[in-house]
Structure formats: C-alpha cells, structure tokens
C-alpha distance (Angstrom), angle and dihedral (degrees) to the residues before:
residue distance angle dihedral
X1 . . .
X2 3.90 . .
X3 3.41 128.2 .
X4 3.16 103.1 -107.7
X5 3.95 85.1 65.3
X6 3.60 99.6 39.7
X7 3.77 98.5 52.7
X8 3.92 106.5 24.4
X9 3.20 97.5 139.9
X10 3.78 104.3 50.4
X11 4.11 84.0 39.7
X12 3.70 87.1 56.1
X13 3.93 114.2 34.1
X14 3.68 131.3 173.0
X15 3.39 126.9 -134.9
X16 3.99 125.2 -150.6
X17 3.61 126.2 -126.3
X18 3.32 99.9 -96.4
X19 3.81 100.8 50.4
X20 3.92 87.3 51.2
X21 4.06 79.1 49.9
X22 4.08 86.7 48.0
X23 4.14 87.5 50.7
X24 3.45 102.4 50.6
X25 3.65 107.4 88.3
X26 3.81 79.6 61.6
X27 3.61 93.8 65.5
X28 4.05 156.0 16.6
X29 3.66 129.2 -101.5
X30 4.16 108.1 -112.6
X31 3.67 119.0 -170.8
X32 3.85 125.4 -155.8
X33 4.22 131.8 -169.3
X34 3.43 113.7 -127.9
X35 4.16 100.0 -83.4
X36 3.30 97.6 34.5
X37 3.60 119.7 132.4
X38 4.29 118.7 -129.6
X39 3.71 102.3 177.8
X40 4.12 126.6 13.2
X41 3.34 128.5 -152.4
X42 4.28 107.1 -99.3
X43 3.88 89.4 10.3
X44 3.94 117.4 113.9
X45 3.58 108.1 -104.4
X46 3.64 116.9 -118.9
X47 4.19 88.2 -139.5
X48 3.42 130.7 -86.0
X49 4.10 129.4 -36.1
X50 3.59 122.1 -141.0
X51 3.99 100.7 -162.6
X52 4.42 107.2 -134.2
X53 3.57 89.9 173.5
X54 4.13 140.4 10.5
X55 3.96 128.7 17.9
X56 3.94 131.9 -99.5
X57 3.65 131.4 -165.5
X58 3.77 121.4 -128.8
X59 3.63 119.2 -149.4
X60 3.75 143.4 -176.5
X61 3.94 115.2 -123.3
X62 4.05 117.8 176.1
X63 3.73 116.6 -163.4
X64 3.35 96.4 -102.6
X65 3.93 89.9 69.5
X66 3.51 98.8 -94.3
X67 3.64 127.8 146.0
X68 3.91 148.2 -162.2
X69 3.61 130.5 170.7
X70 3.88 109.2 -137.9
X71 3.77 113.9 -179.0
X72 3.75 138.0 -21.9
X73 3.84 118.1 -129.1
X74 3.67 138.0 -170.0
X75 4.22 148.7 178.2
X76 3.78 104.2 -19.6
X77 3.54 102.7 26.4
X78 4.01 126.3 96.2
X79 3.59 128.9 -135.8
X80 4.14 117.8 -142.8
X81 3.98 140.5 75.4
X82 3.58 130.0 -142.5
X83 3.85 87.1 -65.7
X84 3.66 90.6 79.9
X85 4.60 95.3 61.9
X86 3.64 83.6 75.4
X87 4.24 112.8 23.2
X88 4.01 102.8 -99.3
X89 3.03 136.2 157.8
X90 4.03 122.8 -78.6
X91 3.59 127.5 -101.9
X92 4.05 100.2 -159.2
X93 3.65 142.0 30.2
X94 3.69 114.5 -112.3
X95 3.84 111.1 -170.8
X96 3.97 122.8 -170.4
X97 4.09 105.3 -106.1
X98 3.84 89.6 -160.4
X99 3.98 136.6 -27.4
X100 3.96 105.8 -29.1
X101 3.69 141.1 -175.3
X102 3.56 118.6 -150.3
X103 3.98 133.4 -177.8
X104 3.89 100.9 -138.7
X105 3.44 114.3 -150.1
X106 4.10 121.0 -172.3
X107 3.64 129.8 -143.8
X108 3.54 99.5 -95.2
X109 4.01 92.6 47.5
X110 3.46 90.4 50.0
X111 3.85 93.8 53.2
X112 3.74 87.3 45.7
X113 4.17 90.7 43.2
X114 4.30 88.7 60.0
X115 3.64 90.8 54.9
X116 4.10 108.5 45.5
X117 3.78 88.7 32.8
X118 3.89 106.6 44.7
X119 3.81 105.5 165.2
X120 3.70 101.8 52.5
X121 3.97 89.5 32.5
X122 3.42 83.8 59.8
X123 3.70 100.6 63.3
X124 3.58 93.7 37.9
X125 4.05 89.3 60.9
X126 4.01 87.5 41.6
X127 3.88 77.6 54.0
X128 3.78 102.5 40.0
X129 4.62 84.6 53.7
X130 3.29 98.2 43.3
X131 4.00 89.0 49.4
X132 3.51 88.1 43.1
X133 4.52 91.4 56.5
X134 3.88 87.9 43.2
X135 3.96 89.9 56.5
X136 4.03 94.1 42.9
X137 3.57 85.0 48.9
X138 3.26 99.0 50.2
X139 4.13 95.8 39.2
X140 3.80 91.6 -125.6
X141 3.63 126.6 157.5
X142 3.80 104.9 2.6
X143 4.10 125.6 88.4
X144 3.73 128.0 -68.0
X145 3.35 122.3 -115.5
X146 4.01 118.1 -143.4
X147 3.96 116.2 -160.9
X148 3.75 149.3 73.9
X149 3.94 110.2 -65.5
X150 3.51 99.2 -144.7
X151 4.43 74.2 60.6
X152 4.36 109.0 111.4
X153 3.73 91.2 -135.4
X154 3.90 89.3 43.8
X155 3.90 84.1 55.0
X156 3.84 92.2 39.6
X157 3.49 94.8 58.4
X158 3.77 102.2 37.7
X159 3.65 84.8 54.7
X160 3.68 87.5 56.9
X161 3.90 96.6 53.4
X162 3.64 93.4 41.5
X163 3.47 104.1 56.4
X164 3.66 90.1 47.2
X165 3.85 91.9 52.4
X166 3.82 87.9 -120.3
X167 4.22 109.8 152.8
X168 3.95 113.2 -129.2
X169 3.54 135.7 143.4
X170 3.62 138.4 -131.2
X171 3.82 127.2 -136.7
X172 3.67 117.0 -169.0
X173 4.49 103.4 -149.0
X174 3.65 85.2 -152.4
X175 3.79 83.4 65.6
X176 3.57 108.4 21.6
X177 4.31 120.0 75.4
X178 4.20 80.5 -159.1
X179 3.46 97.4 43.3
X180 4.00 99.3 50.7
X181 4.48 88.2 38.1
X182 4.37 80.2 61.0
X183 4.33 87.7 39.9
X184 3.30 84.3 55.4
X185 3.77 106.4 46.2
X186 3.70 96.5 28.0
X187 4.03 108.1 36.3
X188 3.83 114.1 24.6
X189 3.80 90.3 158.9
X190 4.22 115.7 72.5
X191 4.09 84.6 -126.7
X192 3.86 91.2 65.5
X193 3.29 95.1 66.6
X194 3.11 133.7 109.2
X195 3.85 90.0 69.4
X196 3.94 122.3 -154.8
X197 3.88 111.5 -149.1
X198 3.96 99.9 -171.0
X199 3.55 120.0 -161.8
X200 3.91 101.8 -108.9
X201 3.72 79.8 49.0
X202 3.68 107.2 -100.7
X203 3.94 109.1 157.4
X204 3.69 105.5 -145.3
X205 4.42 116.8 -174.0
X206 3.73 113.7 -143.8
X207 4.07 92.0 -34.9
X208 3.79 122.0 -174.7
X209 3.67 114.3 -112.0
X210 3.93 89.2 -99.0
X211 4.06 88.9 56.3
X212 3.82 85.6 49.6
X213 3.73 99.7 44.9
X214 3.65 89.3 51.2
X215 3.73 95.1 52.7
X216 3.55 95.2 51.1
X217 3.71 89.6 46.1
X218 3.70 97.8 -116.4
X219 3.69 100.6 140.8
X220 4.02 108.0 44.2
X221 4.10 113.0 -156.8
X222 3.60 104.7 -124.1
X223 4.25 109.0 -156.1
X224 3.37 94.7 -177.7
X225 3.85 111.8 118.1
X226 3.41 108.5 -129.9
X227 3.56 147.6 139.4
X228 4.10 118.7 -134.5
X229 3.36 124.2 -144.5
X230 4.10 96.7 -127.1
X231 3.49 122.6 12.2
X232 3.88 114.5 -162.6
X233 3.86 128.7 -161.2
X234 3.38 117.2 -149.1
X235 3.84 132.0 16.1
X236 3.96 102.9 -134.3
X237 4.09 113.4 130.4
X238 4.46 83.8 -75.0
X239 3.68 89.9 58.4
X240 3.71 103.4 41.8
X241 3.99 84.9 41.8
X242 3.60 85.4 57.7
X243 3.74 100.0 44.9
X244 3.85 91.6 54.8
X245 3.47 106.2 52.8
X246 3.79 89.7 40.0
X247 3.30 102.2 52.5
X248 3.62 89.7 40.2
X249 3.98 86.6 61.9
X250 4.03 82.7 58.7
X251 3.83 92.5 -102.3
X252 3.85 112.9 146.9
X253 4.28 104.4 -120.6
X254 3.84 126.9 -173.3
X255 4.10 108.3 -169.5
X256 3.21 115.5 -159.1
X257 4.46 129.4 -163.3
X258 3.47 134.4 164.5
X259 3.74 99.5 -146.4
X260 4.03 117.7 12.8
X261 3.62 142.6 -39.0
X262 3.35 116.6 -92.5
X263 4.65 102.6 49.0
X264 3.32 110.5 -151.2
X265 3.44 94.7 -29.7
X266 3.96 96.7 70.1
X267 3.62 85.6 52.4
X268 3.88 96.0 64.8
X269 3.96 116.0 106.9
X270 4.09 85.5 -149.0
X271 3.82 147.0 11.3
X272 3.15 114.2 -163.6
X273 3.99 110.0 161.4
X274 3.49 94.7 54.1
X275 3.25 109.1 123.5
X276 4.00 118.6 -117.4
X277 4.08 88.7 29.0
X278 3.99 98.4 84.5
X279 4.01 88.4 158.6
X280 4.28 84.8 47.2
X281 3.93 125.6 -119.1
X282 3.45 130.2 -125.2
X283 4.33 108.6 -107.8
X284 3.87 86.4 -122.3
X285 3.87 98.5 57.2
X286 3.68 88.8 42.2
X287 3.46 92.6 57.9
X288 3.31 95.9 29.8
X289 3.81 91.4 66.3
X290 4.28 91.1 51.4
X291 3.86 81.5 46.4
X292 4.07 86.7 60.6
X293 3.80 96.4 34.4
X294 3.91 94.8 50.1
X295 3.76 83.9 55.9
X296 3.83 94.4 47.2
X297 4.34 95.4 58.7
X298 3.85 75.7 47.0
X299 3.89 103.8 -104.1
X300 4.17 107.0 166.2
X301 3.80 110.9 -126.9
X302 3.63 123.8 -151.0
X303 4.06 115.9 -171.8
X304 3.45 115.0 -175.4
X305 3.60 99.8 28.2
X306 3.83 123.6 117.1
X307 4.00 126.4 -152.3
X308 4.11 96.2 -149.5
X309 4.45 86.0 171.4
X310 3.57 145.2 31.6
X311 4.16 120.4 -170.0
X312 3.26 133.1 153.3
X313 4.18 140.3 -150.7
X314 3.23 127.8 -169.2
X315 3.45 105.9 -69.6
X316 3.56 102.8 23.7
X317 4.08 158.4 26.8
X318 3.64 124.5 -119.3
X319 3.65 131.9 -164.1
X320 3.65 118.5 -164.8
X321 3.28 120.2 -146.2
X322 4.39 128.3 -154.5
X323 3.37 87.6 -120.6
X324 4.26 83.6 61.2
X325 3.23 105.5 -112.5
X326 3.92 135.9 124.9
X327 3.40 117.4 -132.8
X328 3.98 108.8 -161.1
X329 3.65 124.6 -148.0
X330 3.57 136.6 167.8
X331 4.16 95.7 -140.1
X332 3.66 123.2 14.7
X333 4.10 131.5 -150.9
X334 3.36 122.3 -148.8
X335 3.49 100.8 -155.5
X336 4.22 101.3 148.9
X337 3.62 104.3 135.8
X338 3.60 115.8 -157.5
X339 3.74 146.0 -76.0
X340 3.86 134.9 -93.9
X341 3.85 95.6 -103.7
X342 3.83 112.4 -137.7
X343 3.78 147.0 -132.0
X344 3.81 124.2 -82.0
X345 3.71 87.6 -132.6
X346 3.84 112.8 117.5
X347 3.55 98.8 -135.3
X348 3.51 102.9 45.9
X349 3.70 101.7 114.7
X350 3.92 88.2 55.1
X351 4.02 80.8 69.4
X352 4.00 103.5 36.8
X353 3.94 109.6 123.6
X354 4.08 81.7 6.7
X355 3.70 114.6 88.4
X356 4.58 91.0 -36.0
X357 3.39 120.7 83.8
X358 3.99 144.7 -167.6
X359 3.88 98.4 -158.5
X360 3.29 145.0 31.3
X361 4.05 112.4 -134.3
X362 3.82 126.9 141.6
X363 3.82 89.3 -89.8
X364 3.71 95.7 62.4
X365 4.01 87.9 37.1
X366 3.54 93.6 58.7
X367 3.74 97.2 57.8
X368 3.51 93.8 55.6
X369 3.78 94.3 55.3
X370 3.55 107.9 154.0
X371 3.56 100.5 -15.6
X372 3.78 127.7 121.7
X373 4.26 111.6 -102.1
X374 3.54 148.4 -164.3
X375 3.79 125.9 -131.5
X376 3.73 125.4 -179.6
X377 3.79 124.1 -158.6
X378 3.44 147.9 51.6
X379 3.56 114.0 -141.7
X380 3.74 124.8 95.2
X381 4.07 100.2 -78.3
X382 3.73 83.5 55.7
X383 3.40 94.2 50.6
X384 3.85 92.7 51.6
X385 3.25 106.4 43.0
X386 4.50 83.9 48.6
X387 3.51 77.1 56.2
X388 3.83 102.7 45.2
X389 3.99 93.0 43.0
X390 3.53 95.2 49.3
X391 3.57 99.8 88.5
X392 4.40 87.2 56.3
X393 3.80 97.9 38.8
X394 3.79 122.2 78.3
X395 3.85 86.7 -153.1
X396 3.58 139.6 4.4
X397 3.66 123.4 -163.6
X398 3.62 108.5 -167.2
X399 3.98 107.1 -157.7
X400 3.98 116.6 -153.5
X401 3.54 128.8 -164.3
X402 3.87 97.7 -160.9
X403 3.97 124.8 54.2
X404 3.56 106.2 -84.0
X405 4.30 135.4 -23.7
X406 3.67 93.0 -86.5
X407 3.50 98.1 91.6
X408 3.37 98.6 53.7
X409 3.43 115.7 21.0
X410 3.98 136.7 66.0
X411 3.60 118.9 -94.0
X412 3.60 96.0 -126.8
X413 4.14 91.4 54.1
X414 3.62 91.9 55.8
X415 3.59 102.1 56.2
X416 3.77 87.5 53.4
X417 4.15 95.4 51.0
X418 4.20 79.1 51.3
X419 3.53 91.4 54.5
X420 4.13 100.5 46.7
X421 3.98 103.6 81.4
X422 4.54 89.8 -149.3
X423 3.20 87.9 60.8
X424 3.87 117.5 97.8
X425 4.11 121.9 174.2
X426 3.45 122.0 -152.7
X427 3.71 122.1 -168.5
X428 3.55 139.7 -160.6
X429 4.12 84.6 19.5
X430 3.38 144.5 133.7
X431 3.88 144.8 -171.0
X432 4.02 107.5 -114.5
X433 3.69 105.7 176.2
X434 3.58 135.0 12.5
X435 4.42 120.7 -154.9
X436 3.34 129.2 -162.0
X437 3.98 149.8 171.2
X438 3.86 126.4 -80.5
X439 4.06 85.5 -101.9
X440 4.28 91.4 52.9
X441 3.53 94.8 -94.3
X442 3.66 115.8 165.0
X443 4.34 98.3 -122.1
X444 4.06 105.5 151.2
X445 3.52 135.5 19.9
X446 4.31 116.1 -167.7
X447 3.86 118.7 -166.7
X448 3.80 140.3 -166.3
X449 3.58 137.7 -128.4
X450 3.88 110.9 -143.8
X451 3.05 97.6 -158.2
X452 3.85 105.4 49.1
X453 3.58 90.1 18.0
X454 4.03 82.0 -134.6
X455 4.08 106.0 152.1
X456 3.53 127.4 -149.5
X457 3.84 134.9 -158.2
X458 3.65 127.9 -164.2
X459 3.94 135.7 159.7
X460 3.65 103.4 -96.9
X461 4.13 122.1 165.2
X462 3.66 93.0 -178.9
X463 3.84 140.9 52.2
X464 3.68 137.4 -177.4
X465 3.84 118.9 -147.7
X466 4.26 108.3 -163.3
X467 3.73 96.4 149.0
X468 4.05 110.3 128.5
X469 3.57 129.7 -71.3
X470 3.67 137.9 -107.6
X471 3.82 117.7 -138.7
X472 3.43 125.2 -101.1
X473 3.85 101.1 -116.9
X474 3.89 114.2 122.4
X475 3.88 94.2 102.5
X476 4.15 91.9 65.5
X477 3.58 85.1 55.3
X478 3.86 101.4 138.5
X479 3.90 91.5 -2.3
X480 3.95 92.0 117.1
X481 3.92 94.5 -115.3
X482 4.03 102.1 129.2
X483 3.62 119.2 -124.9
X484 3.71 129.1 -159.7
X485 3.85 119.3 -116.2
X486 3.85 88.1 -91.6
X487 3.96 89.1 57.1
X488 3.78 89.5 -107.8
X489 3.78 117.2 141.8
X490 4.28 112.8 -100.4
X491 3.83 112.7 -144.0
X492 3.55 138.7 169.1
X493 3.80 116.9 10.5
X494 3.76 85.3 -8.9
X495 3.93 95.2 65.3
X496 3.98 111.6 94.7
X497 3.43 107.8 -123.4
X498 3.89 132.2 -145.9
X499 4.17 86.9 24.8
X500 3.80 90.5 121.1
X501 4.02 137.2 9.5
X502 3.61 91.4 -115.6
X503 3.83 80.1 58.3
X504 3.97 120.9 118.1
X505 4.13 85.8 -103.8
X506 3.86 111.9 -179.3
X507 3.98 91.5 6.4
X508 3.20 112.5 70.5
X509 3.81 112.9 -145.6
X510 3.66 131.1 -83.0
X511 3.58 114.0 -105.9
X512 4.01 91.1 -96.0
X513 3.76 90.9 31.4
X514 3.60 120.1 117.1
X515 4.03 129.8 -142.2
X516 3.35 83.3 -89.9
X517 3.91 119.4 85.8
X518 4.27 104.9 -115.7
X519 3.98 92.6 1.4
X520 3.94 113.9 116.4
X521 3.48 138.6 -178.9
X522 4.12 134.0 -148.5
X523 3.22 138.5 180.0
X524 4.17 136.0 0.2
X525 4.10 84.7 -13.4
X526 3.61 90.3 67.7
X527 3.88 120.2 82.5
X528 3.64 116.9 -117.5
X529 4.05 91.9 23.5
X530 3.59 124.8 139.7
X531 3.42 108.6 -116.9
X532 3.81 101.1 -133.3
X533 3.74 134.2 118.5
X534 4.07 88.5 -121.4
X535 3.73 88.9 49.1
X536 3.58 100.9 54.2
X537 4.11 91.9 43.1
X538 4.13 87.9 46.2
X539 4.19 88.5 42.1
X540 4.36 81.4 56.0
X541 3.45 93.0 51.9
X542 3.85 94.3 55.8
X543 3.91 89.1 45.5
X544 3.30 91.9 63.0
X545 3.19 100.4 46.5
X546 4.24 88.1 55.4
X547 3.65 89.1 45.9
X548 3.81 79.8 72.8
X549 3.32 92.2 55.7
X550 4.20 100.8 40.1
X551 3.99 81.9 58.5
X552 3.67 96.0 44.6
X553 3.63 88.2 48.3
X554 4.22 92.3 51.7
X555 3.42 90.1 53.2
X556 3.58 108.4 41.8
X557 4.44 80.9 47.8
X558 3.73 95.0 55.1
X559 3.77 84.6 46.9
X560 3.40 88.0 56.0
X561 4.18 95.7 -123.2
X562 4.13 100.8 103.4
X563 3.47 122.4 177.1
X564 3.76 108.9 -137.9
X565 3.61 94.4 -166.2
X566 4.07 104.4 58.5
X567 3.56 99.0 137.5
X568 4.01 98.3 114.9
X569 3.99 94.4 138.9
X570 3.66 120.9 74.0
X571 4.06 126.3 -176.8
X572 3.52 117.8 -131.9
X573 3.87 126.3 -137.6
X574 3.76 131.0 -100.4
X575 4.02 102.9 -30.7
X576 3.86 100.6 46.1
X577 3.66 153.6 -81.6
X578 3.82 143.4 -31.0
X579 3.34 122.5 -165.2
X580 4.53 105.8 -155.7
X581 4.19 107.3 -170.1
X582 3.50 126.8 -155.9
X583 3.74 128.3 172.1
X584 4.33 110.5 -65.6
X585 3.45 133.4 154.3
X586 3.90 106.0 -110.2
X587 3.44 103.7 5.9
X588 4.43 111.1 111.8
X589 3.35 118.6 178.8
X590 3.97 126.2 -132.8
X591 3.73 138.7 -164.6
C-alpha cells in the first residue's frame, strides 16, 4: 500500500474556517479561472495555497509527457510540500477545476506561520513529509534517468537524488520503447548515457551531480551581497544540529555540503542507540527530519556546493566557493565530518562506484541481489549495514583486521551478526588484491589471513569499505585554523594561541572555538570528539550557544568594552554536554 493510501487523511488535512481566519495575516488572497494553472511542474513555487473557495486537481506529469491525476482538493485544504520552506521548484501540476480563491502564502511566511502558530503548523509539516515520501515513492516531479542500473553513473546519480530525498525515476532503454527512441536521438555514443530528462525539459548527457542539481534548480544563486551571521560547512548531523538551534535563535545561517545532508550519518541503514528511537531509525529519516527543521527556523541550504577556502579581513570571513564566489559571514562552523577512508590496495580507484562501495542504501543493495559479498570493517556502520544487506546478499563475509568484533562494535550488534546464518566474520583479515574486467568491473576480490598468512580468492562483484574515516580538512589548508597531527581540527584549550594575527590573542578560545577568532568546529572534524551521532548533534547545541557569545564578544570589542573572561560554556567528556550560564550580553539560554 503507498502512502498516499495509507495516510490520506493526515497527507490531506482540512482546516476550519477559523484557522484559515487565524492564517491570513500570513498571506494574500490569489484568485484563479477555472484552467488556470497555480503551480507547474519544474517551476519555483510561489509557496503554499490554502484553497477559501473552489477545487483544483493535482496531477503528476514526468518529462516525458506523462501524466497521473493524484487527488482532488477543495476550501480548507493547502496545496505545497516541503519544497515550498525554502522556494523550490514544484513537484506536481495543480490546475484550477473551476473559479477558486486561494490564500497564498510565500516561503518566508510560511516559515514564520510554523512558529507563531504551532498547532495547525504542525499538521501542515506532518502534511508537507508525508507528501513529500508519497512523491519519492512514486518518482514524481524530479528528472528521469535513462540507462542500465547495474550502469556506475546510473548508480552515481541515483545515489545523488536519493540521499537528498529528491523523486526521479529510472527507465532502463533495454526495456523502455521511449527510453531507447531518446538513446537514440540524444546519446549515440555509450558515454552519453546515463541521460537526465529534467522536468522543464532540459536534456542533460552523463552530467555531474553539480550539472544536475543546477538543472533541477536545487541550488538557487543568491546575488544579494550580504554577510550571514553563521556560516556552516558541511551538513552531517553537527551541521544540521547547528543550523537549527541557530537559526531558531533568529541568527541568519547558510549551510553549506558538497554531497548531501545527512554525512555519514544519512548513509546508515539503522540507528539504534540513539536515544528517543527505542524501535531504531533509519540515518536518512533522522537526518532527514533536521534537514526539514533547519529549513523551517529559515536556515538556507545549499547541496551541491563546495567551500574549497576560508580567509578572513578585518571585519569579516569569506568562504570561496568553486563556482567563485565569496560567501561572507560574520562566524564560521566547521562542521565537515570526515571521509570514507580507503583500501591500501593499488587499484582501488579503478573499482570505486564499480563493484566497491562507501554506503549501504537500497540502491547499492539491490545490485547485489543474491550474490555472494565482501564487507570490510568492524565497527558499528559495518555491523549495520552487514545487517541491513543481509536480506539481498547470498553471503556476506565480513573481513576484520583486529581479533574479533568486540573491540569495536556494540554488544547488542554482535549478537545479531551471530544469529544471521549468511553472515560469516573473519578476523585478523584483510583484502590484498582486487580483479576486475577489461571495462573496470569489480570481478574477484583475494584476502589474507595475518596470522597464517593463508590467502584466499573468491569471485566477488561487490565490496563494502566501513573502515574509519579521515576528516574533512584539506580546504583550511593555510587558513590559520590549527590542526592536530591527525589533521583534525584543535579547539578550546587545545588551540595554540598567538600562532597567527587572526588568532584568538588575549581571549583564549571558547571551548568549541578554533585558533581562529569566530571560526568553530563540531563534530567528527574536531580533535578529541566522540565520534557518535549523539555527540555531534549535542557538540551543535553547545556551538550555538557560543556563537552567542563570539558575537557578543565582536560587538562589545569594537565598542571598545571586551570582556576578557567569555568562556561561560564548557564541553563535557565522553557522554555529552553541559551547558554552565553566567550573566553575558547576548547569550539566552534554551531547553
């Protein structure tokens, strides 16, 4: 059953009179004549309609001309998804049925409507999700995707629109009469393919995810010259962590991420020691759902977009983008995470996105169907996603460096790899060699045993990498924010101080703080962190909390009134955070 069957009602609510009464000083009243079109597929969305009077009919329409009605509303329900927090584009057609009047409410509004008016805001978000799962499901709105899916760049891309909840659809040309017609007038040479139908109709030939993103208007160029208040890089659990509870202090925040939201994080099948989650949650809904509420306090969003510098003058830091721009902010998060760290085979890159993989998702899953794999680590992503793919795989051999799973993985993980019979641990082994097909495809994978140095070789098209992470830090290169001798970031006590002139000087920094004046870090990036998904969202918190202070600090300087002592927050060992208030200008404390 699909969503959109199982939970109509709370996908399509109806408000009474007097809420609509309650909403309209957050809007203007739109009319339509019957025909008339009030949101287009691929066309920013103006924001979201709440119909007073008439009915429309929305409707699915895939670039290739294809079209299904999905529901009728009328007076007292609201037309949008999730799209409509932060202006992009629309996923459906809605058409006028006859004469309507509509309350139009725009982004910003509607942002401003789910935190004065919490109980019907509420549903409509409830509303605005579930719409949002029903579309994805359903692969409505977004581009279609033309190629094998077994293909790298088929993978590649779906990867990319998956993990930022972004619908699409996939048409195989082997399969599909339309798909091989456009093969053939669009992508007569094998490195064409895949092919990117967009909705307004752009035909894009094996694009990067950037080309993509900008085609589907993902990533809106803001001209505007102006400096945020907190810039963050990188949207892992840290970033989105600090997003919310900025913005939700009325601080303007720009996140930036190369990739996704989510890190590493998003890309876990299951979470299971997060606390609240007894049943567990899946690292993409988590996420997911700090994705949404960054977006609600009105935190801007911008996935694929890469920070490649950070500087500094006098009265400001810049990030510059690849694109060339310089984004200006007046604090700065360093909130990058790390990356999947890779096999000391030499040929490994011959097989990335070709038979080894970084993640585990249902994409990945599915090409493995029934076929014997690899997975390397012991730690708990390994043991989740062993877990998660065990129900594709034939056989998983999970290979272990160290002696057994006890040192690295929770208790409660390794009695359930015991207990599932395709799942075979190896310890105290390592993958040696890796073989493949005159086109790079991943064929056989041979292993050691270090301890009898005995070697094994077995047909194996697929391999999992879980071994660690590096952090994320090559960008700061030469920015004067110390790193440890592991490249992590130092903060707090840790940071050297007096290295540089950007440096903290006199006030030494906040706990979080780099060794750069109004520069923090959060999360896995920072030296000394615990690398947990409740760390990283607790470590946010306490950022912005000191971004309070940085700013309070900035101000009361250039007035010439500093306090030397600003150091009110203090970071608390392995299990989490405290936050310890004392009287300062700026800072407010929240439950």
């Amino acid at each position: 059953m699909s969503t959109i069957d199982e939970k109509r009602q709370q996908m399509f609510p109806k408000l009474a009179s007097d809420e609509i009464d309650r909403l309209r000083r957050f809007g203007q009243i739109r009319r339509y004549a019957a025909g008339a079109a009030l949101l287009v597929t691929g066309e920013v969305a103006p924001g979201m309609f709440v119909l007073i009077k008439g009915r429309v009919s929305v409707a699915r329409r895939d670039p290739l001309g294809h079209e299904t009605p999905v529901v009728e509303q009328g007076p007292g329900e609201f037309v949008a998804d999730v799209g409509q927090l932060s202006g992009q584009p629309a996923f459906v057609d809605v058409h006028a049925i006859d004469d309507v009047e509509t309350l139009l409410i725009p982004p910003e509004n509607l942002r401003a409507l789910m935190i004065e008016e919490p109980e019907i805001g509420e549903r409509i978000m409830h509303a605005l999700i579930l719409r949002r799962v029903a579309l994805i499901e359903a692969g409505a709105g977004g581009p279609v995707l033309i190629g094998a899916e077994n293909s790298p760049d088929v993978v590649r891309l779906q990867g990319f629109l998956a993990r930022n909840a972004y619908p699409h659809q996939l048409l195989d040309p082997a399969q599909d009469l339309d798909a091989a017609k456009l093969v053939e007038q669009y992508a007569p040479n094998p490195s064409d393919l895949p092919l990117a139908i967009c909705p307004k109709g752009t035909i894009l030939k094996n694009p990067n995810e950037t080309e993509l993103a900008r085609a589907l208007g993902m990533v809106p160029i803001d001209e505007r010259d102006r400096t945020y208040d907190v810039a963050v890089v990188g949207a892992g659990p840290a970033g989105l962590s600090i997003a919310v509870y900025a913005a939700s202090e009325g601080l303007s925040v720009i996140v930036f991420d190369t990739r996704a939201f989510g890190g590493q994080a998003g890309a876990s099948a299951r979470i299971e020691n997060y606390l609240g989650f007894p049943a567990g949650i899946s690292g993409q809904s988590l996420t997911g759902r700090a994705y949404v509420q960054a977006q609600k306090f009105g935190a801007r969003v911008m996935i694929p977009c890469e920070v490649v510098r950070l500087d500094r003058t006098e009265t400001e830091l810049g990030l510059h983008l690849t694109d060339g721009r310089r984004v200006k902010a007046a604090t700065v998060v360093v909130a990058t995470g790390a990356r999947y760290r890779r096999l000391d085979v030499p040929n490994l890159s011959d097989f990335e996105g070709r038979g080894v993989w970084y993640w585990a998702s249902p994409i990945e899953a599915r090409l493995c169907r029934d076929e014997e794999i690899v997975l390397v680590g012991g730690g708990n992503s390994a043991g989740q996603a062993a877990v998660f793919l065990r129900s594709f795989a034939k056989r998983i051999r999970m290979l272990v460096r160290g002696p057994s799973l006890a040192e690295s993985m929770s208790h409660y993980l390794i009695d359930r790899i015991k207990a599932i019979d395709n799942i075979e641990v190896l310890t105290r082994t390592e993958i040696v060699a890796l073989y493949g097909t005159r086109e790079k495809q991943l064929e056989r994978v041979r292993w050691r045993n270090n301890v009898n140095g005995e070697e094994t070789e077995k047909p194996i098209r697929h391999v999992f990498c879980f071994i660690g992470a590096e952090p994320a830090t090559g960008w700061l290169r030469d920015s004067g924010v110390a790193l440890d001798g592991k490249n992590f970031v130092l903060t707090g006590s840790d940071a050297p101080s007096g290295a540089r002139p950007s440096n903290n000087g006199s006030r030494r920094p906040l706990p979080l703080e780099t060794s750069m004046r109004g520069v923090f870090a959060s999360g896995d990036v920072r030296s000394g962190s615990v690398k947990r998904v409740g760390a990283a969202i607790g470590e946010g918190a306490v950022v912005g909390a000191e971004l309070h202070v940085a700013r309070a600090d900035g101000a009361a300087e250039s007035s010439g009134d500093v306090e030397k002592d600003s150091a009110i927050i203090e970071s608390v060992g392995a299990i989490g955070m405290r936050i310890e208030s004392a009287p300062h200008a700026g800072f407010r404390r929240r439950m």
